[in-house]
C-alpha positions, -999 to 999 in steps of 0.1 A, spaced: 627 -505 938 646 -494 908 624 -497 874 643 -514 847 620 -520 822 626 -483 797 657 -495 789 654 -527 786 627 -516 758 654 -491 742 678 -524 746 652 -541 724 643 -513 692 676 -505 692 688 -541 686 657 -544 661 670 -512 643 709 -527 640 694 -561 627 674 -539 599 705 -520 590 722 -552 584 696 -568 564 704 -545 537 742 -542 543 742 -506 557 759 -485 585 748 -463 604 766 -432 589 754 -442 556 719 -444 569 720 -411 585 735 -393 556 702 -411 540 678 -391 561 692 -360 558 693 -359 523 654 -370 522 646 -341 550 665 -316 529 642 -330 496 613 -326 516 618 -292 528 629 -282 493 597 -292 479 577 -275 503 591 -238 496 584 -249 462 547 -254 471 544 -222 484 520 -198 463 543 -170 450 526 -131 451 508 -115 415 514 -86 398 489 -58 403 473 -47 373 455 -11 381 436 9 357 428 47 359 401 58 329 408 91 344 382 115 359 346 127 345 343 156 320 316 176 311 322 202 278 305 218 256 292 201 220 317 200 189 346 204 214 374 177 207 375 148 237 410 137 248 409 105 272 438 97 293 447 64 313 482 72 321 476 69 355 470 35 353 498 14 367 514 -19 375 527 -33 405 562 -48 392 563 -18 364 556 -39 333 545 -24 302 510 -17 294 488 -17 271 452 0 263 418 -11 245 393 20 251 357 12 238 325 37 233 302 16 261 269 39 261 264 72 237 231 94 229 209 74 201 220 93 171 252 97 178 278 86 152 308 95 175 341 70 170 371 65 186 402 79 175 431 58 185 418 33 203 445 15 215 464 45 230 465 58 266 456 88 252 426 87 226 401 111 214 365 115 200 342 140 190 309 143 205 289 149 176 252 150 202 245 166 232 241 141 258 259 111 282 287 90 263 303 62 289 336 50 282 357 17 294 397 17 288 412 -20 294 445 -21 312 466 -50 303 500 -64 310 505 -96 295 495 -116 317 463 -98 338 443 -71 335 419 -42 349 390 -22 338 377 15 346 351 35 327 350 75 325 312 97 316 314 124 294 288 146 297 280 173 265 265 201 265 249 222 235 264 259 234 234 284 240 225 313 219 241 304 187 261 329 163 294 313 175 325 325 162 345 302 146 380 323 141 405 300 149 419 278 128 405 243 128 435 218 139 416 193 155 385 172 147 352 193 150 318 187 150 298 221 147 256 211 160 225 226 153 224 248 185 192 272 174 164 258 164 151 288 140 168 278 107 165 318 99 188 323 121 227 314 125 245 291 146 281 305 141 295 331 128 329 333 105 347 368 108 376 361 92 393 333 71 383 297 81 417 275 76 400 233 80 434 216 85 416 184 103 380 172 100 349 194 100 316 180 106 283 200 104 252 184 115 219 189 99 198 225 103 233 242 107 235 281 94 265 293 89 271 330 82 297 349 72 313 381 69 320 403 38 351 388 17 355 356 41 356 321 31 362 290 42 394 267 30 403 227 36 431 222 30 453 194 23 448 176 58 413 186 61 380 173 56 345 190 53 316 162 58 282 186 55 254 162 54 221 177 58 188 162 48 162 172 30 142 193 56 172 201 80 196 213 54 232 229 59 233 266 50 266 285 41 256 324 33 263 360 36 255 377 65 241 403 37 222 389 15 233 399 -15 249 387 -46 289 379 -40 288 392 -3 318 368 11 341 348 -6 334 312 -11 344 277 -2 382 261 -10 389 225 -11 420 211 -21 417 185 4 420 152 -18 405 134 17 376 104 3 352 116 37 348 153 19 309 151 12 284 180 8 247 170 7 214 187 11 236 219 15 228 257 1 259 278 -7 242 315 -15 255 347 -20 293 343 -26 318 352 -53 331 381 -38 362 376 -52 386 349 -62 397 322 -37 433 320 -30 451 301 -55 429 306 -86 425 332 -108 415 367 -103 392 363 -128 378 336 -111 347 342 -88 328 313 -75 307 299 -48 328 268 -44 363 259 -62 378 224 -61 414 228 -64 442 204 -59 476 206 -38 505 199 -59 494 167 -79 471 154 -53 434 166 -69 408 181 -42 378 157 -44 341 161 -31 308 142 -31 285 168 -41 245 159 -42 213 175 -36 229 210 -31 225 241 -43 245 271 -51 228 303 -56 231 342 -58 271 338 -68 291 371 -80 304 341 -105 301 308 -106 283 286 -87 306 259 -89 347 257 -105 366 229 -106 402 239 -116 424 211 -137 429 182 -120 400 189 -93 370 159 -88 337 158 -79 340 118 -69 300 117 -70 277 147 -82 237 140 -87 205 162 -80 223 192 -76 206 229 -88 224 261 -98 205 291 -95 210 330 -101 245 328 -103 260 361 -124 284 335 -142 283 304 -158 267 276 -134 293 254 -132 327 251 -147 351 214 -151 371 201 -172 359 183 -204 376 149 -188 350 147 -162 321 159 -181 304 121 -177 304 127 -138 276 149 -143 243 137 -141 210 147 -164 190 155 -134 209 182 -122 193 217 -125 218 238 -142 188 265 -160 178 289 -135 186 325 -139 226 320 -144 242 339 -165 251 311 -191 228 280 -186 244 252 -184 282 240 -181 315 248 -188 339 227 -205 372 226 -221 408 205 -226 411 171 -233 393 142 -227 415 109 -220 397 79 -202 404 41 -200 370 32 -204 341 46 -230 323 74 -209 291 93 -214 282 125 -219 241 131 -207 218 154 -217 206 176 -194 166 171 -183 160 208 -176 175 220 -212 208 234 -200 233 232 -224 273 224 -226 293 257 -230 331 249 -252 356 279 -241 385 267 -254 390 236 -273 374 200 -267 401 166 -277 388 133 -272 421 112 -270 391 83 -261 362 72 -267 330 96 -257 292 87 -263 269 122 -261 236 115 -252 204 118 -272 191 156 -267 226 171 -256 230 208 -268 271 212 -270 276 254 -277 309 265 -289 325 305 -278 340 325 -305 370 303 -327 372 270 -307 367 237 -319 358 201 -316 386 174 -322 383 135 -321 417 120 -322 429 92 -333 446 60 -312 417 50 -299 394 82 -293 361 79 -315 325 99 -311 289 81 -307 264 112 -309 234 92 -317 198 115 -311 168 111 -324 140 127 -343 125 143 -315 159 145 -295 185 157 -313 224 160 -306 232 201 -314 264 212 -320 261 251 -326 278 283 -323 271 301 -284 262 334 -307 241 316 -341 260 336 -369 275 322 -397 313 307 -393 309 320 -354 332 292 -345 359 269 -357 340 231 -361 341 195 -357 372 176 -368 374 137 -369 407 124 -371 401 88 -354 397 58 -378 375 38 -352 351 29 -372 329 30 -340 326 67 -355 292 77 -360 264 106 -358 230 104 -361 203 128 -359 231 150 -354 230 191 -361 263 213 -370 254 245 -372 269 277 -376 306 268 -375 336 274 -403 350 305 -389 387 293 -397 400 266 -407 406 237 -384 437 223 -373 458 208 -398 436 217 -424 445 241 -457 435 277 -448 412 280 -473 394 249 -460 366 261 -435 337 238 -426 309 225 -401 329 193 -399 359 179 -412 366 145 -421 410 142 -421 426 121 -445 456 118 -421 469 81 -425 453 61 -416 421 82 -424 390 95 -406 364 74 -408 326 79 -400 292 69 -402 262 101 -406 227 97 -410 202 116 -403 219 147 -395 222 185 -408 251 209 -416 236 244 -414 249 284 -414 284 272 -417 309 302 -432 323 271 -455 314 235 -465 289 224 -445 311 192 -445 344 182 -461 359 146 -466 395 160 -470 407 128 -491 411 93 -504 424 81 -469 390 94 -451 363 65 -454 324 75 -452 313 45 -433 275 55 -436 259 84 -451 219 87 -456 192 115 -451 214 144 -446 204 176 -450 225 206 -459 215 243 -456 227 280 -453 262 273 -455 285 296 -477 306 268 -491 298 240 -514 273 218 -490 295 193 -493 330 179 -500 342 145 -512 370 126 -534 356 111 -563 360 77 -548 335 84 -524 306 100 -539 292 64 -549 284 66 -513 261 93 -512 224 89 -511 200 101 -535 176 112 -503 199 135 -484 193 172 -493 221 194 -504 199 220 -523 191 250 -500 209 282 -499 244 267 -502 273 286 -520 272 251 -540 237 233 -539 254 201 -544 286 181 -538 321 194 -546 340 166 -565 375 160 -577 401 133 -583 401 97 -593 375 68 -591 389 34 -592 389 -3 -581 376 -33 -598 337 -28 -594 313 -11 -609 301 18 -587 266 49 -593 267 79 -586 237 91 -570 205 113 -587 201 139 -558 163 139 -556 158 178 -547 179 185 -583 214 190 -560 243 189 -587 280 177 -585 304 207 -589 339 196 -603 369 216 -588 390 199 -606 401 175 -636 379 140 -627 391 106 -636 370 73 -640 396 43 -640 362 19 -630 325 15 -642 307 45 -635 269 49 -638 253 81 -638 214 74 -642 185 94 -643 151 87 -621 117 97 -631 121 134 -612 159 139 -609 192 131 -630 228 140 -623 238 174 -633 277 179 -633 290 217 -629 328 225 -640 353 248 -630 368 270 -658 391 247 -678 387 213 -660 371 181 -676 362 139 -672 386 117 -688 372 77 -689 408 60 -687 423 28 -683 398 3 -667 369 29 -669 337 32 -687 309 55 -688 274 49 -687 253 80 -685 215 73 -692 190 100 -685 155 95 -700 136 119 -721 124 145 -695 155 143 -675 190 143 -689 221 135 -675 238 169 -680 276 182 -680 280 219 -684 303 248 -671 296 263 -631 290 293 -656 271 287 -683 296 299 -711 309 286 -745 338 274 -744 341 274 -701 354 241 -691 375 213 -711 350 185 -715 348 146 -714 374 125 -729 365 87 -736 399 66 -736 390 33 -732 373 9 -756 347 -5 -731 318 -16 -749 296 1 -723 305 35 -724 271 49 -734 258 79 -735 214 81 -741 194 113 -728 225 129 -721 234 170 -727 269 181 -730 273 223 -728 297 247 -727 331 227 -732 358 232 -755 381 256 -734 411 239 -744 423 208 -757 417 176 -731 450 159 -724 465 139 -754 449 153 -782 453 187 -799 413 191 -808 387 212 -784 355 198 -781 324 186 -756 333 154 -760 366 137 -775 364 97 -780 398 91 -786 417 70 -811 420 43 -787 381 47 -767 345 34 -779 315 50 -775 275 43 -782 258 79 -782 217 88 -787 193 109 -776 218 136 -768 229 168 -772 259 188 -776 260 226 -774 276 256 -767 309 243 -773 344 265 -780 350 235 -806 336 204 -825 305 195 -802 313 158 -808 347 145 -820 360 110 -830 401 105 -838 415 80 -862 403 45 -848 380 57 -824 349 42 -823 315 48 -823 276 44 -834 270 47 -869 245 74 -866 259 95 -842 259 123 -869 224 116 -868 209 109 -838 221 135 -817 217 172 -815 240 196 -822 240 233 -818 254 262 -813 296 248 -814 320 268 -829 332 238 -846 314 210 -869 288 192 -844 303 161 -851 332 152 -864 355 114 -871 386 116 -887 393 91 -916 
């Protein structure tokens, strides 16, 4: 029998199906283009699903090295690589390295870098491999060895970073060997307990893109020397290498100077010269090193050349000075330096200007070593000198403070003096100090000059010579001195050249030996003076060398020198203000004139000269001579123009200005005078004469002393 009943099921879902379709109004078609745009969605999201394959980062440190110490590392992770060929980039790092070692990178970020090794030993590296968006690692071993046997040539020039080890233990010994020039044009290290020797005439340059770091310690140091040990056997070292790294400490440089370094003078021998490459200066940190047995120096910096730190240093047995630099770095040095040991000149050498932005200082040196001036010293700014300092001075040169802005503190003190003297101690060996600058930060104290005047200074008259020189250049020197001697000098043993130059400050001085006048002022500035200072000892002049005018609205004394110094007057002196000239219990003012000059009391001016009866207020000729200088005219009618205790000698060489008598003293028709207890003397003409209307003390006939005049004594017109 026939089985009916499968389609008669297919009857029924198919019926089912059209009754569906019609309940939401759709055909067949339309339904089937429905499901296949829903299979096509679904298969579409599935090939989306589907996990998509990565790049492949690989990286490739490279293989494993072993080398020998000091020799220059180059890494390499070019062989790295990515699977789709995308860029890469490279971060290398230092993983493991001996203890001490201070090895870096060079480079870093490069396929390529490079290091050092500066110990023997293992140094493990890692280089990570990156291309945006994965990466990779892989690490390289380095293994260093130390050379064997030491006194290693080093011939070749250095190009690439080098680090030279302590590879024999006997510090008698050496651990390379230079035969020939050494050219540094990249960066030279030395480790500690490193010899270095080297052959007759060599030497050893940096140059502009080297670098020479020598750090040695105090009982391993770095050793640079002959391989004979004798004075000058090889060249030297030559920086001009302005690199910051350059640094020398607990180093010996012995036995060089052989002859000049390339690029300096012939005349030029020295252990060490710091030069400079066009206008780039060399520069090196220089401390706790020592430069010994040199054919020259022991240490030249040339112009522009720096030390960028020097300290603790010693310079010992060196034929020449021990070290020579400019006079603009002269506060870089440091007092405990050793520069006094057997050198042929002990101490430093300076010259050229001095121009800094800031004050600097100038120390004294602990050992006694001393400053050495070969050519001339200008401060264009301001310079303190330490307390103690010995400044010597070669042949002619001189010592110069400037003016816009430059000014001198030398400030010493009894038991450490500031010394400014000649480098041989004759008289007038070299030229002196000149201060031009009107800072009135000027000032010396406890200060000695000595031996200078051998010409005149710059600017100054010929005939001027002097320990130091005051310049009346507007605006005028001006300084501040106490305390302090001129000595030996082959002029003044100082000279205030006029009005415009200003004494700030003057006590205690002493003056000595010196074959001028002992000193020099303008008449407006002897009220300054002190009555203590000493100006009476061996002098051409024991005394004070006057002329000129005195004048302003106040009263002003002039000084009784208490060792009996006198004022010699050059030329003809004018009071047009109150001057007193009084006398003490030991001293009074003594006044010497040149041939023909005299004192006229003008204008606002008056005269009070009182000495007392065992010591007069005397003025007289330089030579004691009738008739040798003019004498003192009194023009003004001041009722305190006095004379009491006073002598007047020697005058009467030609009539004083305005009248046609000669005398000692003329009070003219318009002056006033009060006169006792005095004498006149000696005189070419009346010893005392009074015009028509002058006035004066009724007894002046009487109560003076006359003698000796080749005129009346006294004399008043009617």
């Amino acid at each position: 029998m026939k089985n009916n009943r499968l389609p008669n099921a297919i009857n029924t879902k198919n019926q089912q199906f059209r009754q569906y379709l019609a309940q939401y109004n759709l055909s067949l078609k339309t339904f089937m283009l429905l499901l296949v745009a829903v299979m096509a969605t679904l298969t579409s999201c599935e090939e989306k699903e589907k996990p998509q394959p990565t790049p492949t980062v690989t990286a490739k440190a490279g293989d494993d090295q072993t080398i020998t110490l000091g020799t220059l590392v180059t890494l390499d992770a070019s062989a790295s690589s990515d699977s789709e060929g995308k860029t890469l980039t490279y971060s290398w790092a230092l993983v493991t390295k001996p203890a001490t070692s201070n090895a870096t990178l060079t480079n870093p970020n490069q396929a390529k870098p490079t290091f050092t090794p500066d110990i023997a030993g293992e140094y493990e590296l890692e280089v990570t491999v990156s291309n945006g968006s994965g990466s990779a690692k892989d690490k390289v071993k380095i293994t260093v060895t130390a050379p064997t046997g030491g006194n290693v040539n080093l011939n070749e020039p250095i190009d690439q970073d080098v680090v030279l080890a302590n590879v024999v233990a006997d510090p008698t010994k050496p651990d390379y060997r230079i035969t020939q020039n050494l050219l540094v044009n990249a960066k030279l290290t030395i480790m500690p307990g490193v010899v270095i020797e080297l052959d007759s005439d060599k030497g050893i340059y940096i140059n502009k893109n080297g670098a020479l770091i020598a750090k040695g310690t105090a009982t391993n140091k770095i050793v640079f020397t002959g391989k004979d040990k004798t004075k000058g056997y090889w060249e030297g070292i030559m920086v001009v290498s302005g690199n910051p790294l350059n640094e020398m400490d607990f180093v010996e440089v012995n036995y060089a100077g052989s002859s000049n370094l390339s690029g300096v003078g012939s005349a030029i021998k020295s252990a060490m010269v710091i030069s400079y490459d066009g206008s780039i200066p060399g520069q090196v940190k220089i401390t706790n090193t020592t430069f010994a047995h040199s054919n020259g120096y022991g240490l030249y910096l040339t112009n522009i050349g720096q030390v960028s730190t020097f300290a603790n240093n010693t310079f010992s047995n060196n034929a020449g000075t021990a070290m020579y630099l400019s006079a603009n770095l002269a506060h870089k040095l440091d007092a405990a330096t050793k520069f006094k040991g057997g050198n042929g000149y002990e101490g430093v050498e300076i010259a050229g200007e001095v121009e800094q932005t800031n004050e600097v200082t100038w120390p004294a040196f602990t050992d006694g070593a001393s400053y050495l001036v070969t050519e001339d010293v200008i401060l264009e700014s301001g310079v303190k000198i330490a307390a103690g300092a010995k400044i010597e001075f070669a042949n002619e040169t001189g010592f110069y403070v400037r003016d816009n802005g430059a000014y001198i503190i030398a400030k010493g003190t009894a038991a450490n003096k500031i010394v400014f003297t000649g480098r041989n101690k004759v008289a007038g060996f070299w030229n002196g100090v000149m201060i031009v600058s009107s800072s009135p930060l000027n000032e010396m104290d406890y200060v000695e000059i000595a031996y200078a005047g051998k010409r005149n200074l710059s600017g100054i008259s010929t005939t001027i010579k002097s320990n130091l020189v005051l310049a009346g250049f507007s605006p005028g020197a001006k300084l501040k001195v106490t305390n302090s001697s001129f000595t030996n000098g082959g002029g003044y043993g100082m000279y205030v050249q006029d009005s415009h130059a200003q004494l700030t400050g003057f006590a205690n001085n002493t003056f000595s030996n010196n074959a001028g006048a002992a000193l020099y002022v303008t008449a407006d500035q002897v009220h300054k003076l002190d009555a203590a200072s000493k100006l009476k000892n061996s002098n051409g002049f024991d005394g004070v060398e006057v002329a000129g005018e005195v004048s302003g609205e106040n009263e002003v004394t002039w000084a009784a020198f208490a060792d009996g110094a006198g004022y010699y007057v050059t030329n003809d002196l004018f009071f047009d203000t109150g001057v007193k000239l009084e006398a003490t219990a030991n001293a009074a003012p003594t006044f010497y004139f040149a041939t023909d000059k005299g004192l006229y009391v003008r204008e606002n001016g008056y005269l009070i000269a009182k000495g007392n009866a065992t010591q007069k207020v005397t003025f007289t000729g330089k030579t004691a001579q009738k008739g040798f200088w003019k004498g003192i005219m009194i023009a003004t009618d001041n009722p305190l123009n006095e004379m009491n205790h006073v002598q007047v000698l020697n005058g009467g060489k030609s009539n004083l200005s305005g009248v046609n008598e000669k005398s000692n003293v003329t009070v003219r028709y318009d002056g006033a005078l009060k006169v006792v207890n005095s004498k006149f003397g000696n005189s070419n003409g009346y010893g005392l004469f009074v015009k028509r209307n002058g006035v004066i003390n009724a007894d002046a006939g009487t109560a003076n002393v006359f003698e000796n005049n080749t005129g009346t004594g006294y004399h008043k017109e009617n």
